[in-house]
C-alpha positions in Angstrom: -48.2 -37.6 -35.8 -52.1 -37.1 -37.3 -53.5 -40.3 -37.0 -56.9 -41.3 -38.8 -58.6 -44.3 -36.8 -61.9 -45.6 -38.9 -63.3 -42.5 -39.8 -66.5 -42.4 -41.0 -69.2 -39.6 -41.8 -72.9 -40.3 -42.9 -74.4 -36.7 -43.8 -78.0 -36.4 -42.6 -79.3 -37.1 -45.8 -78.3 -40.5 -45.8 -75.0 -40.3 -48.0 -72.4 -42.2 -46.5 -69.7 -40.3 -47.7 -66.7 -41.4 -45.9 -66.2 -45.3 -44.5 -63.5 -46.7 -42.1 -60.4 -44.6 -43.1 -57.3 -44.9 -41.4 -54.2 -44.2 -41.9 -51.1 -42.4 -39.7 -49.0 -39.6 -41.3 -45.6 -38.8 -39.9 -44.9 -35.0 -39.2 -43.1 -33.5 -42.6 -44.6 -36.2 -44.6 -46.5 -35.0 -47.7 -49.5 -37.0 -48.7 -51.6 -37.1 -51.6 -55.1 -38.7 -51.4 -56.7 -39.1 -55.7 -59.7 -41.0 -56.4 -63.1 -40.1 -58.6 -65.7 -37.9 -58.3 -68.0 -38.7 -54.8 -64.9 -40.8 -53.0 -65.0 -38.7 -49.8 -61.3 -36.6 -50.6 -63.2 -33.3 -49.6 -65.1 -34.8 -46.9 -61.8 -36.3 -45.1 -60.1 -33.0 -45.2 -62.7 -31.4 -43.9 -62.8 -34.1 -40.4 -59.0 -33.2 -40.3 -59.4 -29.7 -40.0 -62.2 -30.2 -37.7 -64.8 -28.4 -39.8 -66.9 -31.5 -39.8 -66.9 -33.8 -37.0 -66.4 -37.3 -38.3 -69.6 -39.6 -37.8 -67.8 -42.3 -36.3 -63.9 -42.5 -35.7 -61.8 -40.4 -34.9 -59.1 -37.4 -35.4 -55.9 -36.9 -33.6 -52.9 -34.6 -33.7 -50.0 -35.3 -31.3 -52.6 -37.2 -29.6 -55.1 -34.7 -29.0 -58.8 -35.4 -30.8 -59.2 -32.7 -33.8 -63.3 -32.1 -33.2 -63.2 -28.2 -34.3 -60.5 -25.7 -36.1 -57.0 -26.1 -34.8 -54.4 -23.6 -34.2 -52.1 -26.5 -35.8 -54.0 -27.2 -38.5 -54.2 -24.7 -41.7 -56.0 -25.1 -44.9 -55.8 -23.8 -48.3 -58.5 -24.4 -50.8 -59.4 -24.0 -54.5 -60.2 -20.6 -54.1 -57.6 -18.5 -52.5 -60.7 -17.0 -50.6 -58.7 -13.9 -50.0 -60.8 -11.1 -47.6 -61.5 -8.4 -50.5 -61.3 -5.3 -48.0 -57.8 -6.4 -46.8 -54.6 -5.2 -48.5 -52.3 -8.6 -49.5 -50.3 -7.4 -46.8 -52.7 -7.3 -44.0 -54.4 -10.8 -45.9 -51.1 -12.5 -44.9 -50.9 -11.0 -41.2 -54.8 -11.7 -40.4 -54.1 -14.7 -38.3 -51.2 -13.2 -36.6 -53.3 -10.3 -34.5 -52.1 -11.7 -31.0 -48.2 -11.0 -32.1 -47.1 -7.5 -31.4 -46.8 -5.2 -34.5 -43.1 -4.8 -35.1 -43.1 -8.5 -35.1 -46.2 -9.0 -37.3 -44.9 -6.6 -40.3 -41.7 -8.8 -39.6 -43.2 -12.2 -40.5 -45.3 -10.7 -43.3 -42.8 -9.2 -45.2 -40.5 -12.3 -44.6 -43.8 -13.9 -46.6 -44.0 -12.0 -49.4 -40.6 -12.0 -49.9 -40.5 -15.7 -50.2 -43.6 -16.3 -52.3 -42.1 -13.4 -54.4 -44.8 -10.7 -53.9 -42.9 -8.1 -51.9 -43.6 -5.1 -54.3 -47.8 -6.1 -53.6 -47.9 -5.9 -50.1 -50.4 -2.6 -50.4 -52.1 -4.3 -53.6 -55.8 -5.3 -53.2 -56.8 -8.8 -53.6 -58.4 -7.7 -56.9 -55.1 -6.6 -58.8 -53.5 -9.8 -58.7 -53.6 -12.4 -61.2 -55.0 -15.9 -60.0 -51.4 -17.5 -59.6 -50.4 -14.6 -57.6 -53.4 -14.5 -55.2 -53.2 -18.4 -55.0 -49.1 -17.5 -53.4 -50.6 -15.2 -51.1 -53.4 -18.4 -49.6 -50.4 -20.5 -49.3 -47.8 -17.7 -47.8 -51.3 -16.6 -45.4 -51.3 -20.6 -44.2 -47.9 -21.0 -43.6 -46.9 -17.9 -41.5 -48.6 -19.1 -38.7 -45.9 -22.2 -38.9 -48.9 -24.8 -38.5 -47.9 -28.4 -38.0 -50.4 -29.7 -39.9 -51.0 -27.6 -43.6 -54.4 -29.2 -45.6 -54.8 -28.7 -49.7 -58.1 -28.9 -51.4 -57.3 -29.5 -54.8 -55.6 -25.7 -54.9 -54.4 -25.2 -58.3 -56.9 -27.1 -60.4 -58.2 -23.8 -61.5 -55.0 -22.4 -62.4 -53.3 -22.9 -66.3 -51.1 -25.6 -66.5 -47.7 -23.2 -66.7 -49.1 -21.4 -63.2 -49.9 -24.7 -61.8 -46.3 -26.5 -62.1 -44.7 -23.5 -60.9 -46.4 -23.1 -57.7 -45.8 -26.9 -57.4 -42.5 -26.3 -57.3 -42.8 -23.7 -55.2 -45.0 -25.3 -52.7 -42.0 -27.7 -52.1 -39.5 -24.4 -51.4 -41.9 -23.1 -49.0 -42.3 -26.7 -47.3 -38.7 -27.5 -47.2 -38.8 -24.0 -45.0 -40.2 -25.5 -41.9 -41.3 -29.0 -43.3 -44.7 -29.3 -42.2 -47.2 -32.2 -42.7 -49.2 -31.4 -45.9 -52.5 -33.0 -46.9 -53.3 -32.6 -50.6 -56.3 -33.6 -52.1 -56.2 -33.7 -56.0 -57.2 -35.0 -58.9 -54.3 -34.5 -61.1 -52.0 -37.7 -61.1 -48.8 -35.9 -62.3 -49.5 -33.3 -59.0 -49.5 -36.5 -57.0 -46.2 -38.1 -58.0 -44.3 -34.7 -58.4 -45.0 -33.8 -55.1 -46.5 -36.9 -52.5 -44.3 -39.3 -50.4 -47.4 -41.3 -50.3 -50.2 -41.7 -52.4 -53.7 -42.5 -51.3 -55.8 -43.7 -54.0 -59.9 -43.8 -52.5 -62.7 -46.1 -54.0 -65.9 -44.0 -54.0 -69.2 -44.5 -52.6 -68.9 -44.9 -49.6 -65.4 -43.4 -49.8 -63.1 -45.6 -48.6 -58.7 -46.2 -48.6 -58.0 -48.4 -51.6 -54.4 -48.2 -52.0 -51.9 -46.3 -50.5 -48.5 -46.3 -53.1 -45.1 -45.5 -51.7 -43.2 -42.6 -53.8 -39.5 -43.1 -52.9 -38.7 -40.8 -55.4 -35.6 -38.0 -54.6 -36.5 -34.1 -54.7 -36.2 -32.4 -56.9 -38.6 -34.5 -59.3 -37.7 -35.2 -62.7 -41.2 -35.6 -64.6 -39.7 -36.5 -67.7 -37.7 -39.3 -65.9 -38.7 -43.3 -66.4 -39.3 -43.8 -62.7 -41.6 -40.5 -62.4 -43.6 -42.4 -65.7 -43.7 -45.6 -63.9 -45.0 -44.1 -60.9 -47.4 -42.0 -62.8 -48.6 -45.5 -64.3 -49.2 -47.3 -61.2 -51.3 -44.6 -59.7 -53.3 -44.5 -63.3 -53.8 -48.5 -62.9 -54.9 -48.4 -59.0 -57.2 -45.5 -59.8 -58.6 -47.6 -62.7 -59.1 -50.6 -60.6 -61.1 -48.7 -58.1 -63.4 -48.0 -60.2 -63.9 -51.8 -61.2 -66.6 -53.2 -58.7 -65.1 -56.8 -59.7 -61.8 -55.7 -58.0 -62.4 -56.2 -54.1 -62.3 -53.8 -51.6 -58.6 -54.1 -50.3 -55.5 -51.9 -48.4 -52.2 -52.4 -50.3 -49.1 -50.4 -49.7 -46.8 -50.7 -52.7 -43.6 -49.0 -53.4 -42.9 -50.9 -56.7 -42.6 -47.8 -58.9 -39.4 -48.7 -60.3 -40.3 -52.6 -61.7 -43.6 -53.5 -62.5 -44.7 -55.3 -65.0 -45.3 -53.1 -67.9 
């Protein structure tokens, strides 16, 4: 299990970025965490993956304290932030140099052939189109088999046709192995189609404001009156944590299907 206990960070020019967060996510569990600009998303995945030490609070996997990079932990972000020099191939494999060779070419081609890139193994990063170099940062972070795999917002930059289709197949690869995935996003349709739980931050200090229960069955229908109502009550908590009249609070709701409206 990860579990998030207060976390705080305060960068050393004053911002206090990131205040109190906790939360515990079960192992397979796919969590979304949505707020505005300046609400600390980027700044709590970055104390989960150890890049930045929390200021106060704390980190734990299985119940060991995260404090640097983790061989359990993997992280895609916006970019795919492929190594240029590297063929897709050897991009996908680069974390896998302990492994001996014969089983290393094994696991990478197994890769490609699931995120549908077999025939660019020998391609440079440079041929491929941004969708297809985005399936090669998710296929490069889940060979390793990590326990833990973090999202920064990583098809925001991608067209909209691109983006639902590596949604979808995000949830192929994860039914694979079923790790815990961390999204950060700011796209609330992202969040329903593909969260168990939603976190919805209040910014500045960033800070939990609601967490929202998606007991939705896979696969999604996004044209389906349950996905809309969903869709709505993320819209209306993200709305109210905006509103400083609205106090600071921790809800858990599951009450997609009947609400008010």
């Amino acid at each position: 299990m990860l579990v998030l206990d207060r976390v705080s960070k305060i960068y050393p020019n004053g911002v206090n970025a990131l205040e109190r967060f906790s939360a515990e996510i079960r192992l397979g569990e796919i969590v979304a965490i949505i707020g505005g600009s300046g609400c600390g998303k980027s700044t709590l995945l970055r104390a989960i993956a150890g890049l930045d030490r929390a200021t106060s609070g704390s980190v734990t996997l299985d119940g060991v304290a995260i404090t640097a990079p983790h061989a359990k932990i993997g992280i895609i972000f916006q970019e795919p932030r492929l190594l240029p020099w590297l063929s897709v191939a050897d991009n996908i494999g680069f974390g896998l140099s302990d492994l001996p060779r014969a089983l290393r070419r094994d696991k990478v081609a197994g890769a490609l052939a699931r995120v549908g890139l077999a025939d660019k193994a020998t391609a440079w990063p440079r041929e491929l189109s941004g969708g297809q170099a985005q399936r090669v940062a998710i296929a490069r972070a889940l060979v390793p088999q990590p326990e833990v795999l973090l999202l920064d917002e990583p098809f925001s930059a991608l067209d909209a046709f691109t983006r639902r289709d590596l949604q979808d197949h995000l949830l192929d690869l994860w039914a694979d192995t079923r790790p815990t995935l961390v999204l950060v996003t700011h796209d609330v349709d992202e969040a329903v189609v593909l969260a168990d739980r939603v976190f919805v931050m209040r910014p500045r200090p960033g800070r939990l404001f609601e967490e929202i229960t998606i007991n939705l069955a896979r696969p999604r229908d996004r044209t389906s009156e349950l996905f809309g109502n969903f869709k709505r009550r993320v819209l209306t908590a993200l709305d109210r944590s905006l509103d400083r009249n609205v106090p600071d609070r921790v809800a858990k709701s599951n009450a997609g299907e009947a609400m008010w409206w």
